[in-house]
N, C-alpha and C positions, 0 to 999 in steps of 0.2 A: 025510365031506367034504360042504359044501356043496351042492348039483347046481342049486339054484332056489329062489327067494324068491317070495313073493307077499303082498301088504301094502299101503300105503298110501303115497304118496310125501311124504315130511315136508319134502325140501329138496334139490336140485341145483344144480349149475355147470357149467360148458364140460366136465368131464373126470369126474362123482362125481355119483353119486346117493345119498341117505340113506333108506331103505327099516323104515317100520313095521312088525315084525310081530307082532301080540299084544301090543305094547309093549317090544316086544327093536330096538332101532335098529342097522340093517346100515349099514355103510360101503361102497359097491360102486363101484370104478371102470371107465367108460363111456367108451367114443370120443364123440368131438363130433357127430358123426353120429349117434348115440342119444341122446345129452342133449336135442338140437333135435328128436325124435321122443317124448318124454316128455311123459305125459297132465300136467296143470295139478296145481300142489302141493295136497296133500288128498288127491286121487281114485284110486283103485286102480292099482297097477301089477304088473306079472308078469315077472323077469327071469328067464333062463338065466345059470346062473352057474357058472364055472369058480373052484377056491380051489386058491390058490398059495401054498405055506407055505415060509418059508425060518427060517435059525437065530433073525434076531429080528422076526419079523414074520408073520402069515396076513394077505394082499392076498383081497380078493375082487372078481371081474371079471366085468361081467356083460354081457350082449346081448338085443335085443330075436326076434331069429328065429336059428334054428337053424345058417342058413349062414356067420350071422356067425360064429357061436360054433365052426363050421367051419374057415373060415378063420385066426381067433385061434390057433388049434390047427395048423394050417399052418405058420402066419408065426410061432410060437415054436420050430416044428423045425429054420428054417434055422439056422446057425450064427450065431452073435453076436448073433441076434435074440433079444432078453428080451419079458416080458409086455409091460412099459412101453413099448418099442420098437413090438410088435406094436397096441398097439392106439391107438397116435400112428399109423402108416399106416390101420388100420380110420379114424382120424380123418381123414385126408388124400383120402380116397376113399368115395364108396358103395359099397356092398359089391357092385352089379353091375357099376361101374364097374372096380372092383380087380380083382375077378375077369376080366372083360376085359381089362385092361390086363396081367394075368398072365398069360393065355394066348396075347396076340396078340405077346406080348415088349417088351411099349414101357417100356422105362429109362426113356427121356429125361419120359414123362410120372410117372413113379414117384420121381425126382430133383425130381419140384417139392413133394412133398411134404417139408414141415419136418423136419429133423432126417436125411431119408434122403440120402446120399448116393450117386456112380454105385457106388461095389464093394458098396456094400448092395444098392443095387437090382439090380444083376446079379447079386448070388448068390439074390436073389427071384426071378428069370427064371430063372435054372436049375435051383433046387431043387423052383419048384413048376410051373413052365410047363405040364406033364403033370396035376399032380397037383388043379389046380383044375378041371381040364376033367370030372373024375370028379363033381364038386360036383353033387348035386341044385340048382341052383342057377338054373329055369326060372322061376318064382315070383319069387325074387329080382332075378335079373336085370330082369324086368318091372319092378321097385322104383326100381332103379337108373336102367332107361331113363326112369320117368316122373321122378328126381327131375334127369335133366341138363337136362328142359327142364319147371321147376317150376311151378304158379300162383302168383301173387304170395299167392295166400291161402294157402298153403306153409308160405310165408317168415312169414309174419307169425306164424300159429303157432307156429312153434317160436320166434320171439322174444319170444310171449307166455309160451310154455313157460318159458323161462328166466326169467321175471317181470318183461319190459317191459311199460308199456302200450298197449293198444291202439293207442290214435294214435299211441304214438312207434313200436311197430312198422310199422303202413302207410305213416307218412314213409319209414321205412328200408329199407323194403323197397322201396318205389316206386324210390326214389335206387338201391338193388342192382340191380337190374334193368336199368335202366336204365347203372347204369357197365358191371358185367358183361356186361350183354346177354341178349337173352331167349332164349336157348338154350344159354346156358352153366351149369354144373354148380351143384345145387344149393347144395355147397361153397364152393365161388366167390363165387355170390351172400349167403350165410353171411356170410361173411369181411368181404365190401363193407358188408354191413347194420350188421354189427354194429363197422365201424371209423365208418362214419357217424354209430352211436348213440355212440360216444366221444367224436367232434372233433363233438358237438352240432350 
């Protein structure tokens, strides 16, 4: 099995990264939260990667730190939670935000995430409430609390990342900021910038 790639990054979007190595091209899918943390196309990158084989297909899923890839592994134990499920929530949340919000019980912020619903999210709260508290997840966390209140030079990153340009990211990012407000969740402000850079 897979365990880790290291290569070059040929191509990404919201949810997939394409990964050179030696000339062999991975297919790796990423929460939105790692895609917007992904160095510029060309330049080196280093995934954790979990591979998930079913009857017609090998998925491969990957992470930029350890905790993530922790949690992935978590959040596919609960029941009814699949890969694809698990790492739409990794996307819904920073990973020290998640982790917080897992242990302190909070549904109702867990339901604003796409796709989860409250008996999803409350079987998240019961299964791991305990079980993320064990998480080395000090480091991380620190990740989490700098990105709920991010710099705007952040933001524009990771929308260079995704292959804006520059000036159109500092517009959208300014405008995120500023709708979302400057202490809400790097997420958040994500979502703003980048529905800005759609309705132009």
């Amino acid at each position: 099995m897979i365990a880790g790639l290291k290569g070059l990054l040929v191509e990404k979007g919201p949810t997939e990264a394409i990964v050179d190595v030696q000339g062999v091209a991975y297919r790796v899918a990423v929460s939105a939260m790692a895609s917007g943390r992904l160095p510029a196309l060309g330049q080196p990158v280093s995934l954790r990667v979990r591979t998930v084989v079913r009857e017609d297909a090998l998925d491969l899923f990957g992470f930029l730190s350890k905790t993530e890839e922790e949690l992935f592994l978590l959040l596919t134990s609960v029941s009814q939670v699949g890969p694809r499920m698990a790492l739409n929530v990794l996307s819904g949340l920073d990973v020290g935000d998640l982790v917080a919000a897992l242990s302190r019980g909070e549904v109702a912020r867990l339901t604003k995430i796409h796709g989860v619903g409250k008996k999803t999210a409350e079987r998240l709260v019961l299964e791991l409430k305990d079980q993320v508290r064990l998480l080395g997840a000090d480091g991380e966390t620190k990740e989490g609390k700098r990105s709920t209140a991010p710099a705007a030079s952040d933001l524009v990153s990771a929308l260079v990342n995704l292959g804006y340009k520059a000036s159109q990211a500092e517009t959208a990012a300014a405008l995120a900021v500023e709708r979302a407000g400057d202490g809400a969740a790097f997420e958040a402000q994500l979502r703003e910038a980048l529905k800005a850079l759609r309705t132009g």
